[in-house]
N, C-alpha and C positions, 0 to 999 in steps of 0.2 A: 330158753328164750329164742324167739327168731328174729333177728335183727334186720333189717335193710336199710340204701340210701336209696334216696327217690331226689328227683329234679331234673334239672338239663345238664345233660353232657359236660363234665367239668365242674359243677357248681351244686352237686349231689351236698345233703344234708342228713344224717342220721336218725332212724326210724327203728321200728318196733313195731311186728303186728300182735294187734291184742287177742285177745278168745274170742271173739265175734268173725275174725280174720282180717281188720281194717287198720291200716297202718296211721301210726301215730307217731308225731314229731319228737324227737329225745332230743333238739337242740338245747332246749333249757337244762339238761341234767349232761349231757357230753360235747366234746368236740369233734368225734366222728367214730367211727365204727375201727376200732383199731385191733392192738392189743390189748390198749389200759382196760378197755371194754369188756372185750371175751373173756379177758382173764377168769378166771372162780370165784376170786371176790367181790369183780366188781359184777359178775353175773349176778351172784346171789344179792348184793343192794338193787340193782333194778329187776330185780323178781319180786322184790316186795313192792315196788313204785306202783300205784292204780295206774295203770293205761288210761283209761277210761279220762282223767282229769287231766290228759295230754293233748292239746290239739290234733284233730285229725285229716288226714292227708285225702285230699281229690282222690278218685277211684282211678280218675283216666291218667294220674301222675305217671312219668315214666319212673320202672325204678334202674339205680344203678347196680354195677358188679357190690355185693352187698357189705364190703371190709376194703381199709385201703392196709399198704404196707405189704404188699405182694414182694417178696423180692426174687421169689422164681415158681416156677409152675413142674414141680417132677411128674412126669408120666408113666407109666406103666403100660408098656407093649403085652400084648399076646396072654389077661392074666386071666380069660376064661378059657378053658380046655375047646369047647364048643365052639368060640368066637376063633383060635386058632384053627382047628379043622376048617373052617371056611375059609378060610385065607391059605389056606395048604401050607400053615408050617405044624413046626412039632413046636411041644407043649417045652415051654423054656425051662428049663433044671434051676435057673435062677431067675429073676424077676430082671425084666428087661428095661432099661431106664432111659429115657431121653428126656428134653425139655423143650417147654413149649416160653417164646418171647412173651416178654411181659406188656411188651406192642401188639400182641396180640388181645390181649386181654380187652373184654366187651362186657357191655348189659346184657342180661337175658334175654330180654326183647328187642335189644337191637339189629337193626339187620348185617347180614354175612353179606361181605364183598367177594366177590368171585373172581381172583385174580385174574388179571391179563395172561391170556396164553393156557389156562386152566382148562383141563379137560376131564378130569378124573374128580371131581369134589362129592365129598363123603362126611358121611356125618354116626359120629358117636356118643353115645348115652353117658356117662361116668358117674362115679361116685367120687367126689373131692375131700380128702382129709384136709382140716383145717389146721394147722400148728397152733400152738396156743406158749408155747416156750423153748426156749434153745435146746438142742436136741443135737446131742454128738456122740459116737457111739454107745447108744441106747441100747439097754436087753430089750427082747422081745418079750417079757414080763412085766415090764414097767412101760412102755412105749404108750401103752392106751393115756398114761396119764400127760403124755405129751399132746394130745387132741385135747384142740379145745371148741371140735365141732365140724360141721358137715354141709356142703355146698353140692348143686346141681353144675357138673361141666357137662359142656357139648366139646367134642374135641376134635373139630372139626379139620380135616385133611383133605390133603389134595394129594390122592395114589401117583399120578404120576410123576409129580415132584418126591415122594416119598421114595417110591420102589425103584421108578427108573431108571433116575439122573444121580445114581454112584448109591454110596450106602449111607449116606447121611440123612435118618428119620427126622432129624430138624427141619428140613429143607420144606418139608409137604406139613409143616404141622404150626410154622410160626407165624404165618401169615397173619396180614390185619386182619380182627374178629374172630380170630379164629377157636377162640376161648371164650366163649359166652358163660359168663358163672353169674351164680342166683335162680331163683328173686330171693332166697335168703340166707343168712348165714344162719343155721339149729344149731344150738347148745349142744354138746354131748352129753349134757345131762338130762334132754327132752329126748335122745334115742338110745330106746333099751338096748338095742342090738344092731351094730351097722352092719354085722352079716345075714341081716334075715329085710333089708329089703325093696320092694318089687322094682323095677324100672321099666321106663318104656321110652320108645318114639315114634311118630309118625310125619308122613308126608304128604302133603295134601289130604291127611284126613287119611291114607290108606297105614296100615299098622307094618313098621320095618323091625323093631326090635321090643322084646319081651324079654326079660329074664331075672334074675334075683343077684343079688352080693353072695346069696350061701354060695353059689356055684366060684366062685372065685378060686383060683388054684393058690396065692399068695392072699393072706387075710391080712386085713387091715394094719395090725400090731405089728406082723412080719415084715410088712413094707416100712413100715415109719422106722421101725430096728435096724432091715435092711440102707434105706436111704443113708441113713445116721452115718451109719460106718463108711460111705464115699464124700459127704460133702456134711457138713453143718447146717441142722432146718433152722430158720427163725420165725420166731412169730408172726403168722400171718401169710407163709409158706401153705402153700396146697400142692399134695399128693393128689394126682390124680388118677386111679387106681386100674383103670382099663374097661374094657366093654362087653357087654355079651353078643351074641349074635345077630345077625339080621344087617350089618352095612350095608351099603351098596355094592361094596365091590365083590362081596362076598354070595349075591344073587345072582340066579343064573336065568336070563342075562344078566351082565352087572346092570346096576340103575347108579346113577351117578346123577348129582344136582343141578338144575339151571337156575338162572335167573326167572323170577318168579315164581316158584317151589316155596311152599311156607312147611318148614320143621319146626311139629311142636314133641316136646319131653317133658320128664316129668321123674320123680322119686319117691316115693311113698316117706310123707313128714317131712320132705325139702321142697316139695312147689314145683311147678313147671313153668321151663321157658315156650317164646313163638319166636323165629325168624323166621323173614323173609331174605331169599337168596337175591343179592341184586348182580347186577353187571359194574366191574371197575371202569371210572371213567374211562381212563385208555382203551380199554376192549371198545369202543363206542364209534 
């Protein structure tokens, strides 16, 4: 299934888009996009529900970040070989881990605030593992059945708060908005294969990244295994698994974002987000 919340900011409601692609309201069957939801069985009761004889949602509705109960966001540095050449490091022997604020966390089409004092803002493509149940050190055998599904993150940084200002990769990466995830939450049982596929992004329409999940140097299973073993996932926990090539900072010259810059992305079977890059107030 693909799930979403649509509404205004704070007052989001849980949805469902059906085989036509038009979202349709699941208030009458849930209280919101949770765990109880994704779970497997409650997936499989609303796979049989007709969409169709569910109310359906305005086209121009905003939607929200599409699951609540986030309680941290793990990221994955450097996990394309390709995306690391650009940035001139070497390829990590182990899967590089930080975390992104959950103050960060945004709609897909919401817009990116461009901190005060920002200079370097950059934007990446990811693939989001969805947790679907507690998860503590997991094999790498069984890890898949810890997914309970797949999100669009933009994971969005600020290089010079990143690289600059000491070695703390939290600094550049927890900002408001700076996690755009949606427009939906995919089943893992609607994706045959989360290492087979495409990604992209663009800016103003002009193409910055291209590449696939095969290319990943730590697959999917590895990381959820990996994570397990330093902290405990919970449901509703997103992996965010790292990027392929084409950033900003990684072009020569670098391109780095302004206010007024629309980044749209996208995943083959997860949907694509639009932001618009604005100015924080104080910068003004």
């Amino acid at each position: 299934m693909r799930f979403v919340r649509f509404g205004k900011d704070g007052f989001e409601k849980p949805g469902a888009i059906d085989q036509k692609g038009r979202v349709r309201d699941l208030s009458s069957l849930v209280g919101d996009i949770d765990a109880s939801v994704f779970a497997p069985a409650a997936v499989k009761r609303l796979a049989a529900t007709d969409l169709s004889r569910l109310p359906e949602v305005a086209a121009n509705t905003r939607l929200g970040v599409p699951l609540v109960g986030i309680s941290k966001i793990v990221a994955i540095g450097l996990n394309y070989s390709d995306h690391a050449a650009e940035a001139g490091m070497a390829v990590p022997a182990e899967p590089i881990i930080f975390l992104k604020a959950t103050t960060s966390i945004s709609g897909p089409n919401d817009a990116v605030i461009k901190p005060p004092h920002s200079t370097k803002l950059d934007w990446e493509v990811e693939l989001g593992v969805v947790i679907g149940k507690r998860a503590s050190y997991v094999d790498k055998e069984r890890a898949m059945e810890y997914v309970a599904g797949y999100v669009v993150v933009n994971d969005v940084s600020e290089r010079q708060f990143q690289i600059e200002r000491g070695s703390q990769w939290d600094k550049g990466k927890g900002c408001d908005t700076f996690a755009p995830i949606g427009p939906w939450l995919v089943t893992a049982d609607d994706i045959e294969d989360p290492q087979s596929l495409s990604m992209w992004l663009d800016v103003n329409g002009a193409p910055m990244q291209r590449g696939s999940t095969r290319t990943m140097v730590f697959d999917c299973a590895t990381l959820v295994s990996y994570c397990s073993q330093f902290m405990t996932l919970l449901p509703g926990d997103i992996i965010s698994t790292g990027t392929p090539p084409g950033v900003g900072m990684g072009r020569k010259p670098p391109r780095f974002l302004v206010p007024g810059d629309i980044v749209t992305l996208g995943i083959d079977g997860l949907g694509s987000q639009t932001q618009k890059i604005v100015a924080h107030p104080m910068s003004r």
